[in-house]
Each structure stands twice: as C-alpha cells, then as structure tokens.
C-alpha positions as CSV (number, residue, x, y, z in Angstrom):
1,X,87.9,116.5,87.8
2,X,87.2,120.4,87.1
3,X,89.3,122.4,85.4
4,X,90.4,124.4,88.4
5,X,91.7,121.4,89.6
6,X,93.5,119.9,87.1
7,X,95.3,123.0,86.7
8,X,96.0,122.2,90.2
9,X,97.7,119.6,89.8
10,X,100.0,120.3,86.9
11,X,100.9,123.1,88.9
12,X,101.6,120.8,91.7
13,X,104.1,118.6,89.6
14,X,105.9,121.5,88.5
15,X,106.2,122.2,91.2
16,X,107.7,119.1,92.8
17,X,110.5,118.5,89.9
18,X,111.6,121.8,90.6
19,X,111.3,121.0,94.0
20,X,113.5,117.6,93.1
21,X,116.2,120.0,90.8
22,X,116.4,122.0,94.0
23,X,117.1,119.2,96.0
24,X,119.6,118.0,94.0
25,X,121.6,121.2,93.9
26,X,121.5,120.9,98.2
27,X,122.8,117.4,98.4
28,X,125.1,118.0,95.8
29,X,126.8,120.8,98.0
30,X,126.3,119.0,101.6
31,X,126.2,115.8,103.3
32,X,122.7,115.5,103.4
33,X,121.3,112.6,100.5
34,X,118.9,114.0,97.8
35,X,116.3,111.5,99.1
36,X,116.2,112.9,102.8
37,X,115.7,116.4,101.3
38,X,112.6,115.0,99.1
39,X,111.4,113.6,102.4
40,X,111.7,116.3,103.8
41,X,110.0,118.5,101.4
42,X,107.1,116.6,101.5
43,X,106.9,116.9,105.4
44,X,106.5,120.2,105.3
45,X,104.2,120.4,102.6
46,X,101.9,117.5,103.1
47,X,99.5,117.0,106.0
48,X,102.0,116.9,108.9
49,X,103.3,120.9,107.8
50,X,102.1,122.9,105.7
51,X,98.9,120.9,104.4
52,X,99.8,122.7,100.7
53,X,98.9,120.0,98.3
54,X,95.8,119.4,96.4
55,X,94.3,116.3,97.8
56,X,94.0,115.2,94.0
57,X,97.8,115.3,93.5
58,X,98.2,113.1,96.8
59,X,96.1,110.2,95.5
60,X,98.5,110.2,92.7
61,X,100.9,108.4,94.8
62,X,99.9,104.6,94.8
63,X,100.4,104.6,91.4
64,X,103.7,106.9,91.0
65,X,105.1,104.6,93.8
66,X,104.9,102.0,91.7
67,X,106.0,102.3,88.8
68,X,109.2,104.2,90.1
69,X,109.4,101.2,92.8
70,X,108.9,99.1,89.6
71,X,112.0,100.6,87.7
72,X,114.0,100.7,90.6
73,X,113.3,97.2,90.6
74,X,114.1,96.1,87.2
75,X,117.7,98.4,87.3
76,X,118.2,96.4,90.8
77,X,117.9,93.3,88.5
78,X,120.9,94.5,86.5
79,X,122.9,93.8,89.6
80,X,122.0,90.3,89.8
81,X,124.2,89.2,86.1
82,X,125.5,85.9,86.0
83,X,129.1,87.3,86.1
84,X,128.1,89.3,89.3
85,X,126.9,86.1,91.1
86,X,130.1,84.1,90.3
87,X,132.3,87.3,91.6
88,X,129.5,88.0,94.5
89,X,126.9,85.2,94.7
90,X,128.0,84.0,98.2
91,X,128.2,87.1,99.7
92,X,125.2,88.4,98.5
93,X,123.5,85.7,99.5
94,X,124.6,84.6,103.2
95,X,124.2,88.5,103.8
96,X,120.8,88.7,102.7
97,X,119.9,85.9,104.7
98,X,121.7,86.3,107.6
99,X,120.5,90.1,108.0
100,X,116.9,89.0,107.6
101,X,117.2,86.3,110.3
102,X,119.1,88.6,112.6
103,X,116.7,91.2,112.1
104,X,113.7,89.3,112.9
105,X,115.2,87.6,115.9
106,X,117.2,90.5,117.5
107,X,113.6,92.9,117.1
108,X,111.2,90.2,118.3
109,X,113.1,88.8,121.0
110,X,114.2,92.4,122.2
111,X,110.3,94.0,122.0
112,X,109.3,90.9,123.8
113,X,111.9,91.4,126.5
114,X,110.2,94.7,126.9
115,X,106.5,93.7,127.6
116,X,105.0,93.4,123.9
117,X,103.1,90.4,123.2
118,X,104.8,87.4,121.5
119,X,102.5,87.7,118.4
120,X,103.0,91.3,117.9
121,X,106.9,91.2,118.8
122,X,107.3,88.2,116.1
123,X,105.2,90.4,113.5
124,X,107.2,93.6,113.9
125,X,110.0,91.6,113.7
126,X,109.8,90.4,110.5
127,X,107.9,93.8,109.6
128,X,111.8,95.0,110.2
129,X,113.3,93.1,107.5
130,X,111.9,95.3,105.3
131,X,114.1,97.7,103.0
132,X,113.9,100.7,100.8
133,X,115.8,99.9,97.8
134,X,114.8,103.5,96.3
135,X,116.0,105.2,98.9
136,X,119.3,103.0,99.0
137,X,120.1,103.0,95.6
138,X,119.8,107.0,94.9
139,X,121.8,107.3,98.1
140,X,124.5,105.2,96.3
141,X,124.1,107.0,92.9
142,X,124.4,110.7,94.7
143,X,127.4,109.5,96.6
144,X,129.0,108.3,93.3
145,X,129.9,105.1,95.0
146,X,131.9,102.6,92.9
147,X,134.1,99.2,93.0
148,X,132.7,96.0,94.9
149,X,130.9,97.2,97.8
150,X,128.0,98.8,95.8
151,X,128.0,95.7,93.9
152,X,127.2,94.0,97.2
153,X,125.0,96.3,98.5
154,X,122.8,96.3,95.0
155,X,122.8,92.6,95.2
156,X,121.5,92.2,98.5
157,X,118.9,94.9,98.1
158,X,117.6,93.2,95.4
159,X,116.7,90.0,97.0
160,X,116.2,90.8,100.3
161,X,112.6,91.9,100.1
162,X,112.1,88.2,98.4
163,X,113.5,86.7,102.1
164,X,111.6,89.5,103.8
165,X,108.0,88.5,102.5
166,X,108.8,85.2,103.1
167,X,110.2,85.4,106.8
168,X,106.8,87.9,107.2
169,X,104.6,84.7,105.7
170,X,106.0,82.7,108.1
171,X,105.5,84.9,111.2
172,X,102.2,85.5,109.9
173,X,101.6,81.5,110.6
174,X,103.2,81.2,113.8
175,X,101.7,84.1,115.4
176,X,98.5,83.2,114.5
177,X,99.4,79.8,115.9
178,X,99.5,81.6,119.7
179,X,95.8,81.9,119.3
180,X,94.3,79.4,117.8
181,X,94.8,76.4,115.4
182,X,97.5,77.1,113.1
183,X,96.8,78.7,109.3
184,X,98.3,77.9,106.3
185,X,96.8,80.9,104.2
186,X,99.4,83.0,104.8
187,X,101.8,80.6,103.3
188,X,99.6,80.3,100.6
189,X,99.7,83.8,100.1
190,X,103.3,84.0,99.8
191,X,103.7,81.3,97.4
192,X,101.4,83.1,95.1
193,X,103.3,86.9,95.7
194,X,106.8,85.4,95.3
195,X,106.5,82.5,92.6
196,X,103.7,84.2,90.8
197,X,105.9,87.4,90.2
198,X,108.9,85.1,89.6
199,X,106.6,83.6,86.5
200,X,105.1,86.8,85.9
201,X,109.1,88.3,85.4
202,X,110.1,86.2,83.2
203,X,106.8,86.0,80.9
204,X,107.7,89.7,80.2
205,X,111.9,89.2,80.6
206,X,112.2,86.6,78.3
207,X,110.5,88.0,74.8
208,X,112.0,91.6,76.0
209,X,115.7,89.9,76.3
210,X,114.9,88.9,72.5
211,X,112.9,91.8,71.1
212,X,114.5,95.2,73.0
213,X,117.3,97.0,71.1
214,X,116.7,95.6,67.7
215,X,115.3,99.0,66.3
216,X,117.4,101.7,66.2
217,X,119.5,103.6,68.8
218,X,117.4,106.2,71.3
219,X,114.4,107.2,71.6
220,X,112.8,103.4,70.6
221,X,114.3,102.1,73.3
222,X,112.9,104.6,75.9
223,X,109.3,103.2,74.4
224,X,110.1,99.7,74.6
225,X,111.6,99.9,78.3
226,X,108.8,101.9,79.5
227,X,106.8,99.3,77.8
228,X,108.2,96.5,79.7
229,X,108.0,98.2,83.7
230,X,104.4,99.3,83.4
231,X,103.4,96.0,81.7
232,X,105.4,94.1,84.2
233,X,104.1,96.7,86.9
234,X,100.3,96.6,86.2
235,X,99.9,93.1,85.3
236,X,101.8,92.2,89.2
237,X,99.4,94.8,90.9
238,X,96.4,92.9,89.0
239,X,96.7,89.8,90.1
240,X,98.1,90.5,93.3
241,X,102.2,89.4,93.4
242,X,105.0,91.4,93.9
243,X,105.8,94.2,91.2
244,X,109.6,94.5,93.2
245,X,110.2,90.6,92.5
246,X,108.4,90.9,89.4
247,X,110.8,93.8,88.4
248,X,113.6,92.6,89.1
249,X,113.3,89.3,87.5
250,X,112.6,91.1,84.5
251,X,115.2,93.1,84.9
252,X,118.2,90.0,85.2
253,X,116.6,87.8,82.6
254,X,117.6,91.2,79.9
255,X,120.7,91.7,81.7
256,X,121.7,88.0,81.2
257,X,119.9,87.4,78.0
258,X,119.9,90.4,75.8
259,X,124.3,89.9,74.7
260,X,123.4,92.6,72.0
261,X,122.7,95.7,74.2
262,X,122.3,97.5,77.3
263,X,120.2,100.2,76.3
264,X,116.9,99.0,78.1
265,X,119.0,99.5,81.4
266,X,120.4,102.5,80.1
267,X,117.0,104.0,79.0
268,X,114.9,103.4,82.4
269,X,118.2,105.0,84.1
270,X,117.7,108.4,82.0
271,X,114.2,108.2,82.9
272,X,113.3,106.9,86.5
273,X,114.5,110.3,88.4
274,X,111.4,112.1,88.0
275,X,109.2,109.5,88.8
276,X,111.3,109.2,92.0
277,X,111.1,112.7,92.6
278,X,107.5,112.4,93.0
279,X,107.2,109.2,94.7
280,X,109.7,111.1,97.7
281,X,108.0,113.9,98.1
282,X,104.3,112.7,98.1
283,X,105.7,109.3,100.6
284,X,107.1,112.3,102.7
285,X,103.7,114.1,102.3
286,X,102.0,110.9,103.2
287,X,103.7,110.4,106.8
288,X,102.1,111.4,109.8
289,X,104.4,113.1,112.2
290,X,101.7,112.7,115.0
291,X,102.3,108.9,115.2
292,X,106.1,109.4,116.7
293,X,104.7,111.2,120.0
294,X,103.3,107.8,120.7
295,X,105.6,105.6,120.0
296,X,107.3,106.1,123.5
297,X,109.8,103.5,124.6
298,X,108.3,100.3,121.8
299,X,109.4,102.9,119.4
300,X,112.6,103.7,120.9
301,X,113.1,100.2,121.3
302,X,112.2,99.0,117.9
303,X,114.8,101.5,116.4
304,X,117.6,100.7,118.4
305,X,117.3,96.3,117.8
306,X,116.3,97.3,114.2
307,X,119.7,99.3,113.8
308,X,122.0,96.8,115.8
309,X,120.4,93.6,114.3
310,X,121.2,94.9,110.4
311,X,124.7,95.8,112.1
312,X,124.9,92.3,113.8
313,X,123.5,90.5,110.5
314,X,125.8,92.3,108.2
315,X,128.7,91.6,110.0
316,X,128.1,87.9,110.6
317,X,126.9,87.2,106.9
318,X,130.2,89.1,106.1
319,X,132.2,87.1,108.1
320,X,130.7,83.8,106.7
321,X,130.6,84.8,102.7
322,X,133.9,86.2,103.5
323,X,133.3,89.3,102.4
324,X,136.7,91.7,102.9
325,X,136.8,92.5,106.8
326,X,137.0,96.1,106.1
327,X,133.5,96.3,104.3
328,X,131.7,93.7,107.1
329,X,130.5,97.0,109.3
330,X,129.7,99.0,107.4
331,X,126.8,97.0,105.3
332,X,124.4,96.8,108.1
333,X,124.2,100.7,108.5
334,X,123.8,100.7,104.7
335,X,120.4,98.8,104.9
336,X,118.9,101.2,107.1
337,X,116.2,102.8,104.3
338,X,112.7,101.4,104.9
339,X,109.5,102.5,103.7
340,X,106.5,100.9,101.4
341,X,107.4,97.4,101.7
342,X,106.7,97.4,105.4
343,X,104.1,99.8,105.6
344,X,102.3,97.2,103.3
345,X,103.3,94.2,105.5
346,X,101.8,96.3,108.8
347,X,98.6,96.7,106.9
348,X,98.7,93.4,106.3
349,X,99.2,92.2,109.9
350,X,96.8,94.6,110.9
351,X,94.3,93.3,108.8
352,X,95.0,89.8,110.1
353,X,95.3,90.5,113.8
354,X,93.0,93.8,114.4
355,X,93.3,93.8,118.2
356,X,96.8,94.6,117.2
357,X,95.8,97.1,114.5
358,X,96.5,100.5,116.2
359,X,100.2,99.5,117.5
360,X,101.4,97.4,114.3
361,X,100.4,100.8,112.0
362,X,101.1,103.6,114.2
363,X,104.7,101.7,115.1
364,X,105.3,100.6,111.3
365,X,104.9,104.7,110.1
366,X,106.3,106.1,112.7
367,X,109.5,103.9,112.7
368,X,109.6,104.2,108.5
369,X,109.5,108.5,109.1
370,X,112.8,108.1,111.0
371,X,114.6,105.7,109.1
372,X,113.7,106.9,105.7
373,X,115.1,110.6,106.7
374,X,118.5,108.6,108.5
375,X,118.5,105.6,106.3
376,X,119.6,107.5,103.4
377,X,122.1,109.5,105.5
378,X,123.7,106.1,107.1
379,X,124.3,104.8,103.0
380,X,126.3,108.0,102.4
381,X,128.0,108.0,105.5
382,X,129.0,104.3,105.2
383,X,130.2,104.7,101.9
384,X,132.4,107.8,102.4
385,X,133.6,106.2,105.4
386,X,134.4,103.3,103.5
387,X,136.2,105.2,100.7
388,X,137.9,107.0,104.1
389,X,139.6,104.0,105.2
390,X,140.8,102.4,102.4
391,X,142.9,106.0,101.1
C-alpha cells in the first residue's frame, strides 16, 4: 500500500468517527436510532451513492465486523448470568424458540404459497431467523431502555442466532433432500460451528474468569479484555465456528465466574463504539441499493411474513413463558434488525444450491437493506411505546 493511500485511509477513518459523533448528536435529538443514521451514511457514501471511499478502507470491513460483532457478542453474554436465567430463563428461552420456528414456517410456507420453490422457500425461511444483535443492542442503549424487558430482549438475542444456525442446518438437509438422496454434511457442519465455538468459549472464558481484574484498576483491564475478544475472535474465524457463540460463551462464563469484578464487561463497553461505528457505516457502504428494484412481489412478500411471523412468534413464546401480557407485542417488532448473520447463511445456501444462487443473494441483501434501516427504528419505537403504556 503506497503512501498516498494509506493516507487515504486514515483520512477515511476520521472521517467515519466523526461521521459516528455526528450521528449520535442526530439521534440524540430525534426519533431516528444512531445505527439507521450510520446506515445511512454509508449508503450515500459507498457504492450505491456517492462511491467516496477508497476501496482500501472497504476491504477493512470483514475484519472490523468482526471483532465489533465479537464484542457485541461477549457483552450479550453478560445478559445470560445465572441470576438472569432463574428471573428470565423461561422466557428467554420459549421466545427464542418459538420466534425461530414461527419465523421459518410463517416465511416458507407463505413464499411457497406464492410460487417459490419448496427448496428455496424452506432456505429463505430459515435465512429469516437471522438477527442483528448490533443493531438491537445500540438501539436499546440510545433509547436508554431499562427494567425487565431489555433483560428479555438481550437474552433472547443472545441465543437466537445459536437456534438460527441450527434451524438453517437443518433446512440445508431437507432441501437438499427434494433433489436427491439426503446429506448429512450440513449437519455436520453445524455441529462443528455451534459445539466447536461452545468449546472454543470456554477454553478462553474459563482462565479469563480466573486471571482478568487481578492487576490494578483501568487501563490493564482494557488490555486484558481486548486480549480476550480478538483471541476468542481470530481463533473462531480460523477454524471455522462461530465467533457470535464463541463470544458470547466467553462472555457468561466471566460474568458467572469472575465474583471479584466487572471491569472486563465494563472495559469492552467503553470501547466497542468505535469499532461499531465503522462496522455501520462500511455494512451500509457495502449494500447494493440496485438489488431492491428486483425484488418485486418475493421481496414484498418476504418482508411482510418476516415481520408478522417475529410478531406471531413473540407473542406466542410470550404467552407460553408467561411473560407480562403488556410486553408479548411488542418483542417481535424488537427483533426486526438483520444483517451479517444471514447474508453469510445466503452465501452459504448459494454455494450449496447455485441454480438458486441469484434469488437466495439478491433476496437476502436486499431484504437486510430494509430491515437494518427499520429494524433499529422498530427497537426504539417498541421500547418507547412500551415505557408509553405502562406511565
């Protein structure tokens, strides 16, 4: 890399934390969530507006996206304390599951209904279970939400991308199945992405649970906590499992283990903004606007069951973990966010069923530009709404 383009790119990250301070300021002052306005920044800088960033900054972005994906991960994990699970466990788990098997029935059945072969229908379905637990848990920070329904929401977010992979494993095996004699890989494959980043979680959870916060106060445990998400982070990516489950397994082992501080969770909080700042604006940067003129009534479709089956499936899991009839509809529209998870479970499908290729990735991107600009606006809105009825 020259030296004209280096400078290129410093200038270019400058220029996106100001960009992120800016955006703050705006949702700060309006109803619009600081991650929509990253999003949208990055539209209008990146390929699909103005084309103004360096293509060297751009490739940046598999690696920024995961280690803030990482950290979001392992604070997510904090959620999942044993206290938290005796208070919420039920909920937080019939929800999960009852949102993810709403989800991919409600979109598969519904796209089939419409004319879009059974494989492909069962695929996007379970491509749909996907979330964005960036995007939902910075919506949640911004709107300041406290008391037991962020709990809930944190909870479920963090485990719902475990029952996602695995309802998109499955899938995998039974579309494949219309075809042909049916494949176990895929199975295989999720074994190894789930139970290996369980394993790989708690190899780096368990010493850290011991060893974080025994120097002193500050800075020290900044170092250590970085330490722990890149480590936890690059080792997932290397031998191919999940760096969310990794993440957040980490990240509940030291929130149950370490009785003699906080600071690790404390630390990656002080520290994880500006790494989503960038992530944001280059994912907006990323999207392809062009996709959404073709999307036609599939797309349409897809949004509509993907909205009323988290709706539906928050509502029923409410009802069943008995979670407070006041909250029940409003969870649903709070796990709207999607993004890389199912962008990386299209490319996946696509890689698997290429006659399907161009319709599982133009649907997939196009669907993730429209729910990652409303998704964020449906957490604020369901929270102030929320917060509306009970005063």
């Amino acid at each position: 890399m020259s030296g004209m383009d280096q400078g290129l790119v410093l200038i270019t990250l400058g220029a996106l934390f100001l960009a992120g301070l800016a955006a703050d300021a705006v949702g700060r002052h309006t109803l619009l969530p600081r991650v929509t306005l990253l999003l949208g920044c990055g539209i209008v800088v990146g390929g699909s507006g103005l084309d103004l960033l360096p293509q060297e900054a751009e490739r940046l972005y598999d690696i920024i996206s995961i280690v803030a994906l990482t950290m979001v991960a392992f604070l997510l994990g904090n959620a999942l304390t044993l206290q938290t699970l005796r208070r919420h466990g039920r909920e937080i788990l019939t929800v999960s599951v009852l949102i993810v098997l709403s989800t991919v029935a409600i979109v598969a059945l519904g796209l089939w209904l419409i004319g879009v072969p059974a494989p492909v229908a069962l695929l996007l379905g379970a491509i749909a279970t996907a979330t964005d637990p960036a995007a939902t848990q910075d919506a949640l920070r911004q709107a300041r939400a406290r008391g037991e329904f962020p709990k809930l929401l944190r909870g479920i977010v963090a485990i719902d991308d475990a029952w996602g992979v695995l309802a998109f494993s499955i899938a995998a095996v039974i579309a494949a199945s219309f075809g042909g004699p049916l494949e176990l890989a895929h199975l295989t494959r999720a074994a190894w992405e789930i139970g290996g980043a369980l394993l790989l979680g708690a190899f780096f959870g368990l010493p850290a649970a011991y060893l974080t916060g025994r120097l002193a106060q500050g800075e020290p445990q900044l170092t250590e906590a970085l330490g722990i998400v890149f480590l936890t982070a690059g080792v997932a990516v290397w031998i191919d499992v999940s760096y969310l489950i990794a993440g957040m397994v980490a990240g509940a082992i030291i929130a149950n283990l370490a009785r003699h501080h906080e600071h690790a969770f404390h630390e990656i909080e002080h520290i994880h903004w500006p790494f989503l700042i960038l992530f944001f604006v280059l994912a907006g940067a990323s999207l392809n606007l062009d996709v959404l003129a073709d999307l036609g009534l599939i797309g349409g479709a897809f949004v509509v069951l993907r909205i009323v089956s988290r709706v539906a499936g928050g509502w029923l899991g409410g009802a069943i973990g008995a979670v407070p009839a006041l909250q029940r509809p409003f969870i649903g529209m709070a796990l709207l966010p999607q993004a890389g998870v199912a962008v990386g479970m299209a490319l996946i499908a696509a890689q698997d069923f290429p006659e399907y290729r161009d319709l599982l990735l133009s649907l997939t991107i196009g669907t993730t530009v429209i729910f990652e600009i409303l998704g964020p606006i449906a957490v604020v809105w369901s929270v102030r709404r929320l917060d509306a009825h009970r005063g």
